[in-house]
N, C-alpha and C positions, 0 to 999 in steps of 0.2 A: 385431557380426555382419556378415557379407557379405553383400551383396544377392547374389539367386538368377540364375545363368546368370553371376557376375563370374568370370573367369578366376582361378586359381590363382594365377599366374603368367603378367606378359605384357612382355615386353621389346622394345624398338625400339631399333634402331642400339644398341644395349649392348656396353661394354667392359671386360673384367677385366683384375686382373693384381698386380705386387707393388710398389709405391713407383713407379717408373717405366717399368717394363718393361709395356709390351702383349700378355697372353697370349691373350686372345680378342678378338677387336674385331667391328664393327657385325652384331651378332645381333638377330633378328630372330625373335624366336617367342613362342607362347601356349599354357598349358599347362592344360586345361579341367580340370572334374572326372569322375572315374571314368575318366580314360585313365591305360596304363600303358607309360609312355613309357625306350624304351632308347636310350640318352647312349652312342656308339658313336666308334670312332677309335683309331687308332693314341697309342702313348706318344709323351705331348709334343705333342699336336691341340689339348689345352684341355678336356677332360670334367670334370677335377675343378675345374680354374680355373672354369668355368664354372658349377658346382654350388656352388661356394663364392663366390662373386660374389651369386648368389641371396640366400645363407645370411648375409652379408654379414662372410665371412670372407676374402675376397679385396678388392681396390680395386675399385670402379668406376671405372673413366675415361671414361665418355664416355658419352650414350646416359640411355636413360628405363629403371628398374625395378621395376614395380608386383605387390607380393607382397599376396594377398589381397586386392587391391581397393585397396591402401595403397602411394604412394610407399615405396621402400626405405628411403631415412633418415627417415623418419616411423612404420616400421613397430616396432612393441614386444612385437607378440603369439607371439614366438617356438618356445611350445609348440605351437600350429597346424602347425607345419614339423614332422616329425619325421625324425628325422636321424641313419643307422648309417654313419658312417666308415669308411674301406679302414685295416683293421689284418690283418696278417695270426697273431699270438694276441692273446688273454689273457696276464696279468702268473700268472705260476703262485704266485706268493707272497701274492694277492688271499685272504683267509678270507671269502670270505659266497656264502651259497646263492644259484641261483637264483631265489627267489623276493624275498630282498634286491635282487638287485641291479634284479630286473626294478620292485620299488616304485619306486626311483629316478628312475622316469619319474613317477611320479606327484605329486611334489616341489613341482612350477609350480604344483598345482593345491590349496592350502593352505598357511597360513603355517606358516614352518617350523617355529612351540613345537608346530604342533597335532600331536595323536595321527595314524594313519592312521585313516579313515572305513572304514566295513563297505563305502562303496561304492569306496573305494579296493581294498581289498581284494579285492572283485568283479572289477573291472578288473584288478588283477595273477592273479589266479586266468585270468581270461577270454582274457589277452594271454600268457602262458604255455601257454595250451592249445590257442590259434591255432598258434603252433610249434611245437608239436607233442612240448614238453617235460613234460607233466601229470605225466608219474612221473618227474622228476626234477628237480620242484621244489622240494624239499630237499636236493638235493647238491649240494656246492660247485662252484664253476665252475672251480675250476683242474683239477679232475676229468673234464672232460668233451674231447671231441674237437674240435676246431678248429671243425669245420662245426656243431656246437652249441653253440657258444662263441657263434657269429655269430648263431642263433636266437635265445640270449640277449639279445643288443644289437640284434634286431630287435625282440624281444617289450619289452624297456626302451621301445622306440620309440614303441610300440603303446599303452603303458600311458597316455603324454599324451594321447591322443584326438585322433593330428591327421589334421588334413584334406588334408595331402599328405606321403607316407611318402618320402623322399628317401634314398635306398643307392649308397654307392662299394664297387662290385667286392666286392658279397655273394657271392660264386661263385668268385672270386679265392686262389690255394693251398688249396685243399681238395679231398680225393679225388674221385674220380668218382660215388663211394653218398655225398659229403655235398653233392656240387651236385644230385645229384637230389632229396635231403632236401632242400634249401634250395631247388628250383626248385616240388616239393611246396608247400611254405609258400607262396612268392609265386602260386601257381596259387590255390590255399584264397582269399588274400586279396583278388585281382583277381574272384572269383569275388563275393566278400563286398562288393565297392564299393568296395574302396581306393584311391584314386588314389595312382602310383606313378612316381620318377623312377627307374632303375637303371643308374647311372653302369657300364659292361663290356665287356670288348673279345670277350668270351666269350659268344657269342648262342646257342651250341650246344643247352643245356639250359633257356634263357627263348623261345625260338623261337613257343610257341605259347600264352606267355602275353602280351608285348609286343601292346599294339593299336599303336603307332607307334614308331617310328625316325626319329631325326635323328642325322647322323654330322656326324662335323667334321673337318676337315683344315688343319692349319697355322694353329690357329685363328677359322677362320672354319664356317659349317653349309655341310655340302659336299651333304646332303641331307636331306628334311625328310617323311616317307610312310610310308606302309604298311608292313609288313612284306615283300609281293608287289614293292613295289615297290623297297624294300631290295634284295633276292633279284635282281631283274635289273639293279637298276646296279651289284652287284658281280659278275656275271657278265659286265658291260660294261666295267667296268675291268679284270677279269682280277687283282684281289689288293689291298692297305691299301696303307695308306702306311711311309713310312721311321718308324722308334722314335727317340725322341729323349725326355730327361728336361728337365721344368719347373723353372725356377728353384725355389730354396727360401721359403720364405714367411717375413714377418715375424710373429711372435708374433698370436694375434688378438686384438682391442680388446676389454677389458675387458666383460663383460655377455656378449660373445657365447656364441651356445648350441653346444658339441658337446655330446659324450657328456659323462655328469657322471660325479665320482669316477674311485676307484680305479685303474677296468681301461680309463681311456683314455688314449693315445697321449700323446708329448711334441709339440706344437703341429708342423704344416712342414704341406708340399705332398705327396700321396702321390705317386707315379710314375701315369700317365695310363694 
């Protein structure tokens, strides 16, 4: 267990990146509980580099990483993290319901001969209904529209019971009625205690659920505040930065946790 008031997340001088290449370098930040913090920047700043640095799907290079109270490479307790990936679908060839896929979260939390527990069950009933998927948690997920695809793999997320919910570009290709469905949910949950990271360059419809903002430029935190405070240094700058795409990633090391099964992505670096 973590001792109470220990940071989430707390990094000094921290570096990410791919074999030798520097995609974020000396960061400096702390990521409490119950804050719901948006990971902001232009493509190619280092948002996902940076998330995945955490998750220890990226290299560290340089710099201190304390996830949970735990050095990075000492840390094991990976369902603690929970963790929806930038995909923009589902595999439509996937056969199983949502309420399969959403157990899948719940996997870390018994050996894998055992049955599911009623109180498993509980939990994927509970994290299904947070997303606002209740009636349609017996249809198939290739069935379902993009922006409830992503409920899906948020509600999966839910089902580990972790203590910081970590999203790349949950709002990213999907219509307008499904980022507000999707900004719905993240509203419900910050409401409910969730500590939250959400990696997006799309603040339009998270606006007034974000309790903080840290943007990044070129790698580095270009700022680290409020929302308000957000709000007038890009009224200061007058616009982002230039786009640019991240190198590609090597395969991730063995053990590491993304999404499980089926409906996740072939391993790389998403676009920032």
């Amino acid at each position: 267990m973590t001792a109470a008031g220990t940071p989430l997340v707390e990094l000094r001088s921290a570096s990410f990146g791919y074999g030798d290449r520097t995609v974020v370098s000396g960061v400096d930040l702390t990521i409490r509980a119950g804050e719901v913090l948006a990971l902001l920047g232009p493509n190619g700043s280092g948002k996902s580099t940076l998330v995945r640095g955490v998750l220890g799907l990226a290299d560290r290079l340089g710099g201190e990483v304390n996830v949970l109270g735990t050095p990075l490479e000492r840390f094991r307790d990976h369902p603690r993290i929970g963790y929806v990936p930038q995909r923009h679908s589902l595999s439509a060839s996937v056969r199983a319901t949502v309420s399969e896929v959403v157990a899948v979260g719940r996997l870390a939390h018994r050996p894998w001969w055992a049955p599911a527990s009623r109180t498993d069950r509980a939990v994927v009933r509970d994290a299904i209904e947070a997303v606002g998927l209740a009636d349609r948690a017996e249809e198939e997920v290739a069935r379902l529209s993009g922006g409830q695809q992503r409920r899906v793999l948020i509600a999966r997320a839910l089902a580990g019971a972790p203590d910081l919910l970590v999203m790349d570009e949950p709002t990213a290709g999907v219509d307008h009625a499904s980022q507000v469905a999707l900004a719905e949910v993240l509203r419900r949950l910050a409401a409910d205690g969730t500590s939250m990271v959400v990696v997006t360059h799309e603040l339009d419809a998270l606006q007034d659920v974000v309790t903080r903002i840290v943007c990044l430029d070129a790698g580095h935190v270009d700022l680290d505040g409020t929302p308000e405070q957000w709000a007038a240094h890009t009224r200061h700058e007058g616009g982002s930065g230039h786009h640019h795409d991240e190198p590609r990633a090597a395969l991730p090391r063995p053990g590491a946790v993304l999404g499980s099964g089926p409906l996740d992505p072939t391993p790389g670096v998403p676009r920032d």
